[in-house]
N, C-alpha and C positions, 0 to 999 in steps of 0.2 A: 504494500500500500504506500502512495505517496504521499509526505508529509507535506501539509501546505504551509510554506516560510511567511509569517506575517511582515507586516511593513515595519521595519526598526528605527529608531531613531537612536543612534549613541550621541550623551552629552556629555564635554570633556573643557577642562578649562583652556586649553590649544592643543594643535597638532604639529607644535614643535616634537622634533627627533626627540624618543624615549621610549621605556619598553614598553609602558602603558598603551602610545600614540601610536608603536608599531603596530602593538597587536589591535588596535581598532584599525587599523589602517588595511592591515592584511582581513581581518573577519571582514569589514565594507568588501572588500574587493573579491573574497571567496565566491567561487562557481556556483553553490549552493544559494547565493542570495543574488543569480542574476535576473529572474524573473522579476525578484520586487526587492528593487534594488534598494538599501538602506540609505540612511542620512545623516548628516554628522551635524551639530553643533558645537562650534565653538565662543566659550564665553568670554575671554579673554582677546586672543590673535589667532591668525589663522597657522604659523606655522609652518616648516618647512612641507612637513610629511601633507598636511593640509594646500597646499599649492600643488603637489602633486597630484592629490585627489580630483580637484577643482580640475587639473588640466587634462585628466583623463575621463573627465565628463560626469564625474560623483558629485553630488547638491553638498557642499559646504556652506554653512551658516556660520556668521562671526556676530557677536553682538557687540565687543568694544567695553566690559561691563567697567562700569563708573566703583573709582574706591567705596572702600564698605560693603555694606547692606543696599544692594540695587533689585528694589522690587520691579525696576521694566523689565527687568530678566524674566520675571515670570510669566507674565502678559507676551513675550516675547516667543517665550517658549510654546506658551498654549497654542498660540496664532500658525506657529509653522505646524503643530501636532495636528491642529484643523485641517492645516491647507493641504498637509503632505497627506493627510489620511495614515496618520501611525497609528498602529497598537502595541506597539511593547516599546519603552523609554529603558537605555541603558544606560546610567548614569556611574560614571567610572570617576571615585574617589568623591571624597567629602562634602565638598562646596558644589558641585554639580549635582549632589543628591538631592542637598538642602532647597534647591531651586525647581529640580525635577517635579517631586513632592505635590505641592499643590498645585505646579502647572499641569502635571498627569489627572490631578484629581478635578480640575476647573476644566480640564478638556473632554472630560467625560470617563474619569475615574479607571485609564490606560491604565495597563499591566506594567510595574514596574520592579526590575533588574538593579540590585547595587553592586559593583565590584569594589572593592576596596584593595588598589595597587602592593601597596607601602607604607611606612610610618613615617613622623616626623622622628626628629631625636634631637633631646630626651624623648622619651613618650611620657604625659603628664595628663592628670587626670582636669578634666574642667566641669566645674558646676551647673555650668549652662550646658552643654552634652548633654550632663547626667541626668539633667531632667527634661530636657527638650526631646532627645533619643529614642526613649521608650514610644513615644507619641508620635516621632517621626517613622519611627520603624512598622508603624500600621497603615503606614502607606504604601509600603514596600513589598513586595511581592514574592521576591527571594533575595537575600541577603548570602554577598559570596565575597571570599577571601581566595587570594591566590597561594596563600600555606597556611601552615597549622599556627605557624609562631603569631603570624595576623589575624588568625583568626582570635589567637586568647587576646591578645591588644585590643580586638575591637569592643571584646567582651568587657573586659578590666577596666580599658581609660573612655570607650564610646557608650559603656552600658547599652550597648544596645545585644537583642534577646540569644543566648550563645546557641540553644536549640536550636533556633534559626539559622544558623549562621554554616554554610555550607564551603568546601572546597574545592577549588576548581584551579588546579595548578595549570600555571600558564605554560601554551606550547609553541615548539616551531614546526618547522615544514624544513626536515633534516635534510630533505631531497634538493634543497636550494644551495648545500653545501658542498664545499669541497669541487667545484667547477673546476673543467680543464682551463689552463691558463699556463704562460709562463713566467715562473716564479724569482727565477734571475732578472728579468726587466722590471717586474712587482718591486721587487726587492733595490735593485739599481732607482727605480723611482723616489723611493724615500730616505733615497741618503746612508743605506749600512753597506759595507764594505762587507764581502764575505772573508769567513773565517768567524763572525762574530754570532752570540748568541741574541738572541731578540726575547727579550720580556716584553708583556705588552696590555694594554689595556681597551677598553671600547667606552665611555660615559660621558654621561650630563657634567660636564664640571663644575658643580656646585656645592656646595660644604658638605651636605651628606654624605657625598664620596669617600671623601675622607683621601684623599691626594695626597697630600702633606704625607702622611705617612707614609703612603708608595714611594714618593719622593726618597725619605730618610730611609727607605727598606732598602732601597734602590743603591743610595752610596752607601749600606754598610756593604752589601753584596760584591759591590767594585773594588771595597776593600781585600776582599778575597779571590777576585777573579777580574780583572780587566776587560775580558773578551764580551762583553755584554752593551748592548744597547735598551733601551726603555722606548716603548712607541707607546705614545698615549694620545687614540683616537674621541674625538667629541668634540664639542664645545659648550662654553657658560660663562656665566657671568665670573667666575674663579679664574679663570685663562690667565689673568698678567700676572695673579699675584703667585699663579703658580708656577709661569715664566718666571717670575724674578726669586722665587726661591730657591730655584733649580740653578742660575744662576749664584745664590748665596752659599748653597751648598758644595757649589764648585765641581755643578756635576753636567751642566748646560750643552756642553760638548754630546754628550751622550746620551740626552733627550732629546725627543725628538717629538711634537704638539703637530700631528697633520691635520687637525680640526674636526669637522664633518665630515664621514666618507659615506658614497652607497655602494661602495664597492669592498665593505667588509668578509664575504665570502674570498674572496682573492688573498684579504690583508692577516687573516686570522695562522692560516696553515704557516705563515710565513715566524709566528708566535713559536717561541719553544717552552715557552710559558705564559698564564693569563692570569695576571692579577685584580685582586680586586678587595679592596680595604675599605670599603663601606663601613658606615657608623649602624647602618640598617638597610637594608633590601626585605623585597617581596621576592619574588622569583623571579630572578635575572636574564633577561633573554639574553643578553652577551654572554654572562656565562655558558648561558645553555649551546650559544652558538660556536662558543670555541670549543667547551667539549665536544659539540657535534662535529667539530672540523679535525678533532684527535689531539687536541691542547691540551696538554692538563693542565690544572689549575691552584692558584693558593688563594684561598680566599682566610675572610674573619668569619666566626663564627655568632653571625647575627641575622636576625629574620628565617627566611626562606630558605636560604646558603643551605641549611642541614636538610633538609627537605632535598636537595638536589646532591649534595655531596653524598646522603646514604644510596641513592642509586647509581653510582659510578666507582669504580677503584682508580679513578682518575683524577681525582682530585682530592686532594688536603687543606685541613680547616683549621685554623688557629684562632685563639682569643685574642680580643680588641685589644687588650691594654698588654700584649706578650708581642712588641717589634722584635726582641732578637730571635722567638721562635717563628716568627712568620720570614724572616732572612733567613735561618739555618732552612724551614721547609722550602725555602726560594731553593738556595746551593745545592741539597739534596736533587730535588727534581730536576734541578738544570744534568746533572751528575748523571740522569736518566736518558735513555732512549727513548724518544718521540714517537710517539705512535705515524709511520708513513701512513699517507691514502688515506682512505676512508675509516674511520676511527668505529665499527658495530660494537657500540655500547647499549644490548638491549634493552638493559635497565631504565636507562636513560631516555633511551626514544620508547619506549610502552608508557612513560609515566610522563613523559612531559612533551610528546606529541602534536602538534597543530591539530591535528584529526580529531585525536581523543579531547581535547580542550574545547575545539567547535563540536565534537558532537554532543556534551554535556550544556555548551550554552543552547545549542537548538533546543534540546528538552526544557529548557527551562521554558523561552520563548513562545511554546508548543504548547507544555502542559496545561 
């Protein structure tokens, strides 16, 4: 029997690059929802991933939303829910829920979807949450978490109902990786001389990350081994300060900021390690993309991280506040043989899948 895909609308504060804005960017654009093709709301800016969308002919809405508390958001929101004929509002993270809410319910009481990405950090408990939440969360339809560790945060500092509160690990489309390509010209592109090893990163550069300490992991690692470069893809508002630290550390030489790429399947395999020193993560699509590429990985052990680390032997996991053991786990695996070619980590692709990720949001949609 065939399932009929209702009309979606996902609301997201922009579709600037990030793993949230990818994965709405890839489920819009899935085969599955080309009969009735979804929509996007952006409440903020449109975004890089979002101009993409727009040029490939997907309905992107920006509304520009004004500091604070901007109730045209919601009048806003209703009016495209009317015009586009949606039934099911996906509101991914916090402040896009909070708006969702009553526009789903003033436009005739839509079916609504909350994903909740990631944490802030600290995670801290606030009063107006804890009583607004409960009464928010009866408007909500199915409440999802993309790991476990998210899901008790949402519980503890969001009060909102933990019964409810379902998981849905986020996935990729492994088959997008690891493309034929030539890896000497990749490689001559960004500046490493061969002979040398490549650590390397993919993110938002914004404090969460937690950079700085890649940074400092990074020069004690050179203290023991020379032969290493650091690639650290993204961009954010962090960029200069993280330029001129790398500079203070006197290790500038050996960094290397290529910004933005969309050409990360190419850039990953070229990794002989992937780091990643977050203060907090949901479940990482970079991570999942370089193990998918046969990177192993060191990560901190926060968020989502363990949720992905227990299904690979590919990666290792240290505590936040232990830099000399996430160096020694750096030296160690550099010391290792790289997985060539295609890296079949079944673990990894049964559990964190594009397939299996979209086929759990259809039922929800469905239900």
């Amino acid at each position: 029997m065939c399932i009929r895909i209702p009309k979606i609308l996902h609301v997201v504060i922009s579709m600037n690059v990030g793993g949230a804005e990818k994965l709405v960017s890839d489920m819009v654009r899935h085969e599955i929802f080309s009969e009735n093709q979804p929509i996007v709301c952006c409440l903020d800016e449109l975004g890089d991933l979002g101009e993409r969308l727009r040029s490939d002919g997907f309905s992107v809405y920006v509304k520009g939303r004004k500091p604070g508390l901007d109730w045209e958001v919601i009048s806003w929101l209703k009016r495209i829910m009317k015009e586009e004929g949606v039934e099911v509002v996906h509101a991914h993270q916090y402040t896009p829920l909070f708006y969702t809410v009553p526009a789903a319910l003033f436009a005739g009481r839509l079916k609504v979807v909350y994903t909740e990405h990631g944490r802030f950090y600290p995670d801290r408990n606030s009063w107006k949450r804890s009583l607004f939440n409960p009464f928010l969360a009866k408007g909500v339809d199915h409440l999802v978490s993309i790991c476990h560790a998210t899901a008790e945060a949402m519980s503890k500092y969001d009060n909102l109902p933990k019964n409810r509160i379902q998981v849905v690990h986020n996935g990729i489309d492994f088959s997008s990786l690891n493309p034929l390509y030539d890896k000497a010209t990749k490689r001559k592109e960004l500046n490493i001389p061969e002979g040398y090893k490549i650590l390397g990163t993919a993110s938002r550069l914004n404090e969460i990350k937690n950079i700085p300490m890649m940074l400092q992991v990074f020069k004690q690692v050179r203290e023991s081994r020379e032969d290493v470069f650091l690639v650290i893809a993204g961009d954010g508002p962090e960029r200069a300060k993280l330029e001129q630290l790398a500079q203070d550390l006197d290790i500038a030489d050996w960094v290397i900021f290529i910004g933005m790429r969309f050409d990360m399947p190419e850039i990953y395999p070229l990794f002989d390690v992937f780091l990643l020193t977050s203060f907090t993560e949901g479940v990482s699509v970079t991570l999942l993309e370089a193990l998918g590429s046969g990177v192993p990985a060191v990560v901190t052990d926060v968020g989502g991280n363990k949720d992905v680390v227990s299904s690979t032997v590919n990666a290792q996991m240290t505590s936040l506040d232990d830099q000399a053991a996430f160096c020694q786990n750096v030296l160690f695996t550099l010391q290792k043989e790289k997985t060539e070619g295609i890296y079949e980590d079944i673990g990894l692709k049964k559990q964190f899948s594009f397939d299996a990720m979209l086929h759990q949001y259809v039922g929800l949609y469905t239900s």
